[in-house]
GUMAR-432368 format. One record per residue (C-alpha): x, z, y; residue in one letter. Coordinates in Angstrom, 3 decimals. Example, Ala and Ser with C-alpha at 12.3 -4.5 7.8 and 13.67 -1.06 7.14 Angstrom:
2
12.300:7.800:-4.500:a $
13.670:7.140:-1.060:s $
***
This chain:
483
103.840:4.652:171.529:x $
101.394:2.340:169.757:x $
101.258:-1.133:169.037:x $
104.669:-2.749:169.800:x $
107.124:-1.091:170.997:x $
109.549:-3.621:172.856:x $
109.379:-4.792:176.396:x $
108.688:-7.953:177.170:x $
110.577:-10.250:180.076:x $
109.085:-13.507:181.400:x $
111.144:-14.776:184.067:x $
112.736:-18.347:183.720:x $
115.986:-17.657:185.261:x $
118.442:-17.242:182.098:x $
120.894:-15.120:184.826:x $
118.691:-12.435:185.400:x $
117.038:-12.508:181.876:x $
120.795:-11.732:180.702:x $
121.032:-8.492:183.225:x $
117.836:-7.354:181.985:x $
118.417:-7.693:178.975:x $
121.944:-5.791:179.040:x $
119.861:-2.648:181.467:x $
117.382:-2.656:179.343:x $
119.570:-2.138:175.844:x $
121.609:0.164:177.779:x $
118.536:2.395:178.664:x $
117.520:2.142:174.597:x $
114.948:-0.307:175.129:x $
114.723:-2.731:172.828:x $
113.558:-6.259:174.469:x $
112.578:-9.826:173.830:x $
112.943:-12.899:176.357:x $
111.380:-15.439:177.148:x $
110.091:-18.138:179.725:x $
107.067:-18.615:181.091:x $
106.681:-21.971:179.157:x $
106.369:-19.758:175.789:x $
104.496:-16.696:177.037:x $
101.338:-18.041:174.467:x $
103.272:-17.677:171.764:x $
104.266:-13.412:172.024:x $
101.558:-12.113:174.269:x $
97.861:-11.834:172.648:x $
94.965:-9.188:172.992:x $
96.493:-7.559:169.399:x $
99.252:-6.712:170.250:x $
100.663:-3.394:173.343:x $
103.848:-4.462:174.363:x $
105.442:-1.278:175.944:x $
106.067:-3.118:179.335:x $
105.921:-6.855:180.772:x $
108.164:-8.056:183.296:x $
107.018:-11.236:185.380:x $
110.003:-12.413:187.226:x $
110.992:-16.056:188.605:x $
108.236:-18.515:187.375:x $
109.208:-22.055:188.066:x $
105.456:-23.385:187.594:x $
102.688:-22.046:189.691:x $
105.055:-18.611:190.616:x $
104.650:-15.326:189.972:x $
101.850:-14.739:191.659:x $
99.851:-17.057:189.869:x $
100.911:-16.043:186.105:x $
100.636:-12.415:186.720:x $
96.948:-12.692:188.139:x $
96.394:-14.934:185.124:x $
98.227:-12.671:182.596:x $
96.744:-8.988:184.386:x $
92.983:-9.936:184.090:x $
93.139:-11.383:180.556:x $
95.115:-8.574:179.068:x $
93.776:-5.480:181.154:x $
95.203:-3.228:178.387:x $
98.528:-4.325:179.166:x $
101.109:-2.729:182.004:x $
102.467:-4.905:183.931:x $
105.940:-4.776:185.961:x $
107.150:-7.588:188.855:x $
110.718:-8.165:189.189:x $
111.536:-8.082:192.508:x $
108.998:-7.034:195.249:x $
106.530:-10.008:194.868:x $
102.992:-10.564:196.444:x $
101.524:-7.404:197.683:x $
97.855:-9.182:196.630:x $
99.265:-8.184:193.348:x $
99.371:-4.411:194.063:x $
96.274:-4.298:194.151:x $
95.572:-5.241:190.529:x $
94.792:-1.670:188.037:x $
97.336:-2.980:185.474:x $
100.192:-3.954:187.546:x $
102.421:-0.434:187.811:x $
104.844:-1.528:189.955:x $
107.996:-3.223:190.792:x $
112.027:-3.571:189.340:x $
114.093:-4.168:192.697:x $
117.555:-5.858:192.909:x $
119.994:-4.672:192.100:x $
118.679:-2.985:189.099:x $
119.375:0.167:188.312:x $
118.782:2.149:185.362:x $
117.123:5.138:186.940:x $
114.323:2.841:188.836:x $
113.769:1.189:185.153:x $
113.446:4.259:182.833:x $
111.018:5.405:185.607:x $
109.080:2.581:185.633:x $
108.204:2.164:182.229:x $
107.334:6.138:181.558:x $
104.567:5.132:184.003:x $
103.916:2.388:181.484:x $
103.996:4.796:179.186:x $
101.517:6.833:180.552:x $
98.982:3.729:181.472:x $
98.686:3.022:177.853:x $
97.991:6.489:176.943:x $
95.447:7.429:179.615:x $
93.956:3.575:179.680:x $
90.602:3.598:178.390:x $
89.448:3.512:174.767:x $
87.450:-0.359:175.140:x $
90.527:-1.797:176.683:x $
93.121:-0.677:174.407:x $
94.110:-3.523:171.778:x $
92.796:-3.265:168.431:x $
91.550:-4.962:164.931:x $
88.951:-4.873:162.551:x $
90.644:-2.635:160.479:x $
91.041:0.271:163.012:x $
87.440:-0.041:164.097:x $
86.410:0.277:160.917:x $
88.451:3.793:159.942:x $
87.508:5.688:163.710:x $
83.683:4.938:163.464:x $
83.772:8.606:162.010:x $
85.881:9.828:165.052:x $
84.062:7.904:167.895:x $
83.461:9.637:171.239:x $
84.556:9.596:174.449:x $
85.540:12.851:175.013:x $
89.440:13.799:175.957:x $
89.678:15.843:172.488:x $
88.633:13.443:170.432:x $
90.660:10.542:172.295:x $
93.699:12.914:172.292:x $
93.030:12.935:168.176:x $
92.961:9.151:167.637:x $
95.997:8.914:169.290:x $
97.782:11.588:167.276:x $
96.736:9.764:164.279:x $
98.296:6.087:165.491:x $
101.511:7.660:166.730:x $
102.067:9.777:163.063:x $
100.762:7.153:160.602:x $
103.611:4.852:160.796:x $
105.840:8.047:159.446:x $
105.935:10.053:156.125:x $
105.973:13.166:158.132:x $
103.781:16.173:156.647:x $
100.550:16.738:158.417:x $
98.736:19.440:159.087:x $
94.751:19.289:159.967:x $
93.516:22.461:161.689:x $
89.973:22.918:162.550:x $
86.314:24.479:161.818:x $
84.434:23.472:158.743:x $
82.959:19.960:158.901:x $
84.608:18.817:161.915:x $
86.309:15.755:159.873:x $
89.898:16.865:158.464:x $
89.571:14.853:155.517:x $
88.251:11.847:157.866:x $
91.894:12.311:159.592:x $
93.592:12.490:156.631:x $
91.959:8.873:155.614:x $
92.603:7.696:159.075:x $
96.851:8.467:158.286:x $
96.902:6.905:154.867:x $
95.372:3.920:155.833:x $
97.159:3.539:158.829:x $
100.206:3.300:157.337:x $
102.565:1.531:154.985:x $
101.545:3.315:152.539:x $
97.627:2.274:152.169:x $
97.814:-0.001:149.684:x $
98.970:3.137:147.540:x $
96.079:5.677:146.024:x $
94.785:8.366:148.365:x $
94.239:11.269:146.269:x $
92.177:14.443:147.943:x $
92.499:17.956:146.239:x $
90.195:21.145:147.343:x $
92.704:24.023:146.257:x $
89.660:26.383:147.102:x $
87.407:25.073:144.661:x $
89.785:24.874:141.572:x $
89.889:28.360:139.722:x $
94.017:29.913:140.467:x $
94.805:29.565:136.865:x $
94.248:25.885:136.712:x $
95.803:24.535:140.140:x $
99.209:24.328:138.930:x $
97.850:22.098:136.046:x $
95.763:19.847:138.708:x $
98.678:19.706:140.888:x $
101.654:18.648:138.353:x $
99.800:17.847:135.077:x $
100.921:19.338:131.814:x $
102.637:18.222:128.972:x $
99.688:18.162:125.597:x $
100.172:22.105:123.761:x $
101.279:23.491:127.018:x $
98.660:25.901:126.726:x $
95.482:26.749:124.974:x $
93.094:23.605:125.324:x $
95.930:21.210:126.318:x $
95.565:18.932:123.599:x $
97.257:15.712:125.032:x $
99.746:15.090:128.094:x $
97.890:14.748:131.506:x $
98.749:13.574:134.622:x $
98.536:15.894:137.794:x $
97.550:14.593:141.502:x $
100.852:14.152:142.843:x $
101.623:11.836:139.630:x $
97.928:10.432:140.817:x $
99.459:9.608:144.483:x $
102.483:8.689:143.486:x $
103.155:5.429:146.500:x $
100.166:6.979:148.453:x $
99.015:10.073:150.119:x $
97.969:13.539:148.520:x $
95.578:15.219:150.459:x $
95.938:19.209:150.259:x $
91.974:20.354:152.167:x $
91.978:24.337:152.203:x $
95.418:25.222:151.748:x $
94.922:28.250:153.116:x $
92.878:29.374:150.054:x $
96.087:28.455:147.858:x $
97.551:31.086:145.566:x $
100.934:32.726:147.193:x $
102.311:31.975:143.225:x $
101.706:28.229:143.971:x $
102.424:28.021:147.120:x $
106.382:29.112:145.888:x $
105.774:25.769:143.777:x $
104.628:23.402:146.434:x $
107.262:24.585:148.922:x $
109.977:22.859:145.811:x $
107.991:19.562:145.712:x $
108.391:19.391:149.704:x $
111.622:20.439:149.965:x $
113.198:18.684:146.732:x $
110.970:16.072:146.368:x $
110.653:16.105:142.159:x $
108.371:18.503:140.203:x $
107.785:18.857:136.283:x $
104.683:19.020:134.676:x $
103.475:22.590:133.032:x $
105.422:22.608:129.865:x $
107.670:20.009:130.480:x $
111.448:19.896:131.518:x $
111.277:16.302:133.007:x $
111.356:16.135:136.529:x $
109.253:13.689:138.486:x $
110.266:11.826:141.565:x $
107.133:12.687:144.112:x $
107.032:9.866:146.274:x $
103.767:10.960:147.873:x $
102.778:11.697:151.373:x $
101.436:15.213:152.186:x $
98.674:15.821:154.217:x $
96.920:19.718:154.578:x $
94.261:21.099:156.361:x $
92.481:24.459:156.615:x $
90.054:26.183:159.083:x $
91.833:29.428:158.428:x $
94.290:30.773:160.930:x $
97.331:30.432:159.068:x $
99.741:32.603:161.343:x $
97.302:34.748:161.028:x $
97.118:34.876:157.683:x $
101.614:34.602:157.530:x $
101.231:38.219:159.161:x $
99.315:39.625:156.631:x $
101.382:38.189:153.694:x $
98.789:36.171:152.656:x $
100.406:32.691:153.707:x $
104.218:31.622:153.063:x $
106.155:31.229:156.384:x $
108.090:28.431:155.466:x $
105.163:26.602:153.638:x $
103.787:26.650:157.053:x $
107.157:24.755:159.001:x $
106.847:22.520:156.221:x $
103.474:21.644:156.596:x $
103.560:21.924:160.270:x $
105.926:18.965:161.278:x $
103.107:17.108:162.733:x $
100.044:19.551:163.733:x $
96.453:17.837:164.555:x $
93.554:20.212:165.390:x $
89.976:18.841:165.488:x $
88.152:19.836:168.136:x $
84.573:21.205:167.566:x $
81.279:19.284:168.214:x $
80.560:22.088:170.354:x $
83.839:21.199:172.520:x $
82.821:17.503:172.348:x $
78.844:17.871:173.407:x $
79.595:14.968:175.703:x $
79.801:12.860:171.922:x $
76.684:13.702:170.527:x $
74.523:10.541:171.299:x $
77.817:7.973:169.975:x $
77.938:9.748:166.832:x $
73.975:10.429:166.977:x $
73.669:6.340:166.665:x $
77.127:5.659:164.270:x $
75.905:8.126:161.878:x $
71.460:6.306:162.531:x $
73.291:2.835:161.988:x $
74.782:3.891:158.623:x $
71.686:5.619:157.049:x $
70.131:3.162:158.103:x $
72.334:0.700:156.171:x $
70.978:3.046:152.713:x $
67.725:4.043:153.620:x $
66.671:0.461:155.062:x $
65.098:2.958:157.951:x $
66.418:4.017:161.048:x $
65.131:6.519:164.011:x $
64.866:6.691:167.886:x $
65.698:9.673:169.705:x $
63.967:10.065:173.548:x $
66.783:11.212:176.261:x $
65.112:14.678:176.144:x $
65.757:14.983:172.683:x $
69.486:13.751:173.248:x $
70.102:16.545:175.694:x $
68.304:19.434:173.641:x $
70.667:18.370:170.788:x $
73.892:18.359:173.687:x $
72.765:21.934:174.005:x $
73.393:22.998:170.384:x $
75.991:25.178:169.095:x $
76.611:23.012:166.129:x $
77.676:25.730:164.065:x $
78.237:23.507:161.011:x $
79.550:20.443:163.483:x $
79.323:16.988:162.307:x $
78.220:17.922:159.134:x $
75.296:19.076:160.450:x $
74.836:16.292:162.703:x $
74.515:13.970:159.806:x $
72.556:16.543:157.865:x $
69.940:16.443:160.718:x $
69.934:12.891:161.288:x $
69.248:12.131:157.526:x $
66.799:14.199:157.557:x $
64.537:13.084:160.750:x $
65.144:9.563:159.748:x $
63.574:10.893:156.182:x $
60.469:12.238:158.427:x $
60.099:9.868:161.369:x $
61.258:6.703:159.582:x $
61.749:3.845:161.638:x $
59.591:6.312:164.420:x $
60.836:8.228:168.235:x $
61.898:11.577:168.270:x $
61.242:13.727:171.014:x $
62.206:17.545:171.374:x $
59.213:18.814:170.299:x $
59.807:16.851:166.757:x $
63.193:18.040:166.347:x $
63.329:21.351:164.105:x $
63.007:24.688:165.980:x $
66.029:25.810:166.285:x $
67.478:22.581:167.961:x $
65.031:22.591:171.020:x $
67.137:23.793:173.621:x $
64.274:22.260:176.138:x $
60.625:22.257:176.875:x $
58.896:19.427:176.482:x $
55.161:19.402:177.084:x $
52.764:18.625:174.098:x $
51.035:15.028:174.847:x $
47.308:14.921:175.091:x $
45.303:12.186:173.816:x $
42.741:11.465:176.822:x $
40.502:8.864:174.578:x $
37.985:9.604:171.280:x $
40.345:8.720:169.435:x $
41.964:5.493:168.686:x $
40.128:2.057:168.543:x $
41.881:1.622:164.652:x $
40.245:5.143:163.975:x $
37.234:4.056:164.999:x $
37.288:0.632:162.885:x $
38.264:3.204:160.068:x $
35.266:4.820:160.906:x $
32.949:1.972:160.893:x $
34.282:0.324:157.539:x $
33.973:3.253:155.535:x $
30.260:3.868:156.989:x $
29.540:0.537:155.502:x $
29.789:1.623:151.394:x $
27.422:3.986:150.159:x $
27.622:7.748:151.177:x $
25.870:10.441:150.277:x $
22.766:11.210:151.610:x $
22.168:15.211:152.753:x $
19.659:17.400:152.305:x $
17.549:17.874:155.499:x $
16.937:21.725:154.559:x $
18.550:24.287:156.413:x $
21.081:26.604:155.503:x $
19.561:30.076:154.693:x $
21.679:32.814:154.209:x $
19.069:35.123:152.225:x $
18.484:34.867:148.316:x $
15.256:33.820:147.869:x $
13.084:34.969:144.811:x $
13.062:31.988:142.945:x $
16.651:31.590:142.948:x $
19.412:28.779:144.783:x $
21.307:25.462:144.379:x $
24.485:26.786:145.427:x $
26.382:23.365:145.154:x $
23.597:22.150:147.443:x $
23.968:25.077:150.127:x $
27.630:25.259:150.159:x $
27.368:21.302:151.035:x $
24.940:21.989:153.749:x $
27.143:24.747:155.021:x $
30.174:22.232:154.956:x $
27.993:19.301:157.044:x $
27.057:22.100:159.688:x $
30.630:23.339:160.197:x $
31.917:19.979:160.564:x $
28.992:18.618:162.876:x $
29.629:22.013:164.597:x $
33.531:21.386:165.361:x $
32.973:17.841:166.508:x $
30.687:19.067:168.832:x $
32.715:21.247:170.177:x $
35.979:18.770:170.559:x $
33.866:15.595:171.986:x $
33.545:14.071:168.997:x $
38.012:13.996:168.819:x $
38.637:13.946:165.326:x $
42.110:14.918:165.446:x $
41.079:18.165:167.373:x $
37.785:18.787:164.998:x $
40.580:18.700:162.483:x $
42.662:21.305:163.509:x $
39.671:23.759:164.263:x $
38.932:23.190:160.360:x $
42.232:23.334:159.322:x $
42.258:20.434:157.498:x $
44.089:17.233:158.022:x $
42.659:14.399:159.932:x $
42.725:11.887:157.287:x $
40.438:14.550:155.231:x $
37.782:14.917:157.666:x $
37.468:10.914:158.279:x $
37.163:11.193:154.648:x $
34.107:14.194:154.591:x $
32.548:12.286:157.823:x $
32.638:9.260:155.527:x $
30.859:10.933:153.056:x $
28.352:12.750:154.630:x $
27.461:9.616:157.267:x $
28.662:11.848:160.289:x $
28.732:9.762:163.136:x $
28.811:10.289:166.764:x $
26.278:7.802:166.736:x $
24.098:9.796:164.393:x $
24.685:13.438:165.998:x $
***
């Protein structure tokens, strides 16, 4: 359960706030009381009490406070004592009702459908602060996975249980991980992330527990090792499947006895660190084969989270599309557009490399279309899942072409030869710079011909860029004007 876990109990007759308070401790609840005149003072939009009951309101009844109370705090479950007004049935938030005499089967009942309103209430109405917002912008979405994940992360980050993050490659373990630490009490402590696949076998025991200086060759002063590094914090273990079976004998001490020594030393260290793993590999799997310590895995596996991948979460695409826009954005002072058909082509993709790719793609069209749209046909090939027909120009080109056109005719050009080109050596010889310029005009006067005088399309018959050919026209006083 998130947020706070007490019920609340408004009702301003002291009698039955005393019999609901003894069902309610006898249940296991724990409670607070109070009347309606001091309901300001323990009910606000940041904080999910478990359950509110509205009983006996001497000022404007209980009608009146719970319609007040239900639409201002729509994330909140709310529970009448007694029967009430049946107008108040009718209201999403209002589960349900506690009838005399209580009992504590009708109470435990009612608040597991409490229970399950805050779970399954939606994502905008749920309480929050700044903070959280801040930490799930990297695991926004909508979808029921991804939903499922942010509450995993709220209900384990109050604990110093182990953690284990399953999932593919660059669906956002170590995001998770960051979520936990700073979640909990322990954020004001280091976070401390270690990639046992990228540090060579030999070295990992020295990375993980530090070594004492003339442990071995090289060592020449004491050094601290990560979990020394995280000590008050959390030490995040990515990869651990790609851990050494010889270390993985050594971790399983720290997690069971809590102390460790550095390499070469004989004083043991207190490890008051937080562990949190992850791996894409299939670590039963692997516990088959002998690859992977049994009992490494139940102690890493108290509390299992498994990402989902962006292919699972298609539905998510266009919220992380803009999240991940609006922070490039933020470092490249440019942003991009995407057209719906573009959205849906990308909704299509596999996303083999998930949200790593995402952002890989967004930084770069936002590199090529800066500050531009981006339909399908702009998105690389292999993420246009749709057709989208190629836009024709039906004009001569833009009015700005054309003022480009007329400015540049105003400097001096160069003026032709009116000769033809001939294509036979005569006796007296050539000026081949001459001819192959004649040759050039022709083509060119040739191509716009052909297009109507559309640059862009006299272009690509040339195969040159557009801006080149204003550029030759320039040069050689080609005008439609002139043809």
């Amino acid at each position: 359960m998130h947020g706070n876990s007490e019920v609340l109990v408004i009702d301003d007759h002291l009698k039955r706030r005393q019999q609901l308070e003894l069902l309610l401790e006898f249940v296991g609840e724990p409670c607070k009381l109070v009347d309606s005149a001091n309901v300001g003072e323990v009910l606000t939009s940041q904080v999910a009490w478990r359950s509110v009951l509205v009983g006996q309101v001497d000022a404007g009844g209980q009608a009146g406070l719970v319609k007040q109370l239900a639409s201002e705090y729509k994330a909140q479950p709310f529970l009448l004592i007694g029967e009430g007004d049946e107008s108040l049935s009718l209201l999403p938030n209002v589960i349900g009702a506690v009838l005399e005499p209580f009992s504590h089967g009708q109470m435990t009942q009612m608040l597991h459908q409490c229970q399950d309103y805050h779970l399954k209430a939606p994502a905008a109405t749920k309480p929050t602060n700044q903070h959280q917002e801040i930490l799930f912008r990297s695991l926004i979405g909508r979808s029921s996975s991804i939903q499922q994940v942010r509450q995993l992360i709220q209900q384990v980050a109050g604990t110093d249980a182990n953690v284990l993050v399953l999932g593919d490659s660059g669906t956002g373990k170590e995001v998770v991980a960051r979520n936990i630490h700073y979640l909990s009490a322990r954020r004001k402590g280091p976070f401390v992330p270690v990639n046992c696949g990228a540090i060579p076998a030999e070295l990992l025991e020295s990375e993980l527990f530090g070594h004492e200086k003339g442990a071995f060759t090289g060592a020449i002063s004491a050094r601290k090792g990560r979990f020394e590094m995280a000590q008050g914090g959390t030490l995040f273990l990515d990869e651990i499947g790609d851990m050494p079976l010889n270390m993985q004998v050594k971790l399983l001490r720290v997690l069971q006895e809590r102390c460790f020594e550095r390499v070469g030393g004989t004083t043991s260290i207190t490890a008051d660190v937080r562990v949190v793993a992850a791996t894409h590999r299939n670590l039963e799997g692997m516990i088959e084969q002998g690859d992977f310590r049994e009992d490494l895995f139940y102690r890493l596996n108290v509390f299992p989270i498994e990402m989902p991948s962006l292919k699972e979460r298609s539905e998510d695409v266009p919220l992380l599309m803009q999240e991940l826009i609006e922070r490039l954005g933020a470092d490249h002072k440019a942003g991009v557009r995407l057209t719906e058909l573009a959205l849906e082509s990308l909704m299509k993709h596999d996303w083999p490399g998930n949200v790593r790719e995402l952002a890989n793609l967004v930084e770069r069209l936002v590199i090529l279309f800066p500050n531009g749209m981006v339909d399908v046909n702009d998105l690389p090939q292999k993420y246009r899942h749709l057709e989208a027909p190629s836009y024709e120009h039906e004009y001569d080109e833009s009015l700005l072409e054309q003022e480009m056109l007329n400015e540049v005719f105003q400097t001096e050009v160069y003026v032709p030869p009116e000769n033809t080109v001939s294509t036979q050596l005569p006796p007296e010889g050539v000026n081949l710079k001459e001819m192959m310029t004649e040759l050039e005009i022709d083509m060119i006067r040739q191509a716009l011909d052909t297009t109507d005088w559309v640059v862009s399309r006299a272009a690509d018959l040339l195969g040159m860029r557009r801006t080149t050919l204003v550029e030759k026209m320039r040069k050689y006083s080609l005008s439609k004007d002139t043809a």
